[in-house]
C-alpha positions in Angstrom: 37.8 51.1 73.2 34.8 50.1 70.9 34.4 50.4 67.3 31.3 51.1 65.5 31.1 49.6 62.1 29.7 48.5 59.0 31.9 45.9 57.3 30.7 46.5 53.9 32.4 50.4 54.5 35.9 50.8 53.3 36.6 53.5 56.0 35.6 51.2 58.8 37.8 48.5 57.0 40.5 51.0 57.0 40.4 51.8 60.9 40.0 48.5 61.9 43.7 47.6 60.1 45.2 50.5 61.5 43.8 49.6 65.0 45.3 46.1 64.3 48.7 47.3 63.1 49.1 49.3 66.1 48.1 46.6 68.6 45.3 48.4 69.7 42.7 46.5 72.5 39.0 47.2 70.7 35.9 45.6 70.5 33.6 46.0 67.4 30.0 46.4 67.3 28.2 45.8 63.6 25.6 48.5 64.6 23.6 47.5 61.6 23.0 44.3 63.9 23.3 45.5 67.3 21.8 48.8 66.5 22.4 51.5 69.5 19.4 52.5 71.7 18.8 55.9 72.0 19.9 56.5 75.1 23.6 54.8 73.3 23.1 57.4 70.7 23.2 60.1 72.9 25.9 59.2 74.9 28.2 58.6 72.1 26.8 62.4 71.1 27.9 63.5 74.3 31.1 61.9 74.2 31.7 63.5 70.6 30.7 67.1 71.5 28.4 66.5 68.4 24.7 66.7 67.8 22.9 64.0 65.6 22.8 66.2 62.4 26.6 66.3 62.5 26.8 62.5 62.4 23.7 61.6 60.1 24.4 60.4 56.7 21.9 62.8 54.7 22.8 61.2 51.3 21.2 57.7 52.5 17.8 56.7 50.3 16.3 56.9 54.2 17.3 60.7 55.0 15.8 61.4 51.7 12.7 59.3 52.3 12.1 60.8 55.6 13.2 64.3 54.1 16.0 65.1 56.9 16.8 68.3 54.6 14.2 70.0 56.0 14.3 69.1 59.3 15.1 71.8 61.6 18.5 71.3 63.4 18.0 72.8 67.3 17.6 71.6 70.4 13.6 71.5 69.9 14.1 68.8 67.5 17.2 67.0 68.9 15.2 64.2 70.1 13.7 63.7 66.6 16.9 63.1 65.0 18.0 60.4 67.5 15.1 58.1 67.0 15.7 58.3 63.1 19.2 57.7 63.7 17.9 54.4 66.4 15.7 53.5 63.7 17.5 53.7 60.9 21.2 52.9 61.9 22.3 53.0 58.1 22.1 56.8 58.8 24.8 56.9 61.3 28.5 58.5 60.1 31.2 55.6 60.5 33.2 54.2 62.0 32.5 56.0 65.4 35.6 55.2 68.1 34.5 55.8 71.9 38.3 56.0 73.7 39.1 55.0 76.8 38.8 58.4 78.4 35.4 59.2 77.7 35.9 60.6 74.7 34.9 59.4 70.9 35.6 60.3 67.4 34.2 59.7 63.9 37.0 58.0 62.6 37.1 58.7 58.7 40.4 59.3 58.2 43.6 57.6 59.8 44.8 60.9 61.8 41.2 60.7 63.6 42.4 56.7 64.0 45.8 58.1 65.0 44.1 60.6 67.8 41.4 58.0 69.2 44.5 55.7 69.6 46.3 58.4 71.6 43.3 58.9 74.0 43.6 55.3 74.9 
């Protein structure tokens, strides 16, 4: 199980204690420092069911700088909305949890915690 998360974010705080209190085995990666390829973004898409709309942070000064509002959100411009996401890592949702059965979750609250735990 891997952890993506900002340490400066309260949620990301929050998961990692509940992860600790339950004894979980997790490895975290500060993806403002190791920031995630593409290719990593995707996968985690994949393993979330998600596309990167539904995990981009459109409130960020970046989203509004690079005007995601108006971006289109289809297929056609999937591949656009990864390599701002790559570029600008600030703009991915956190923390992001990748289970140990090939699945992941955006772990905001401590039932999505509870359920990454469970997929162990």
């Amino acid at each position: 199980m891997e952890i993506w998360i900002n340490p400066a974010c309260s949620k990301c705080r929050s998961a990692i204690s509940l992860l600790d209190a339950e004894g979980a085995d997790y490895t975290v990666r500060r993806y403002l420092e190791d920031v995630p390829t593409e290719d990593e973004i995707r996968a985690v898409l994949d393993r979330l069911g998600l596309e990167p709309w539904d995990i981009t942070r459109t409130q960020e000064t970046a989203a509004k700088e690079l005007g995601l509002a108006q971006w289109p959100r289809d297929a056609g411009a999937r591949d656009r909305w990864v390599t701002a996401l790559a570029e600008h890592p600030k703009l991915i949702q956190r923390p992001i949890i990748t289970a140990d059965d090939g699945t992941a979750v955006v772990a905001r609250s401590e039932e999505a915690v509870r359920d990454a735990l469970g997929r162990g």
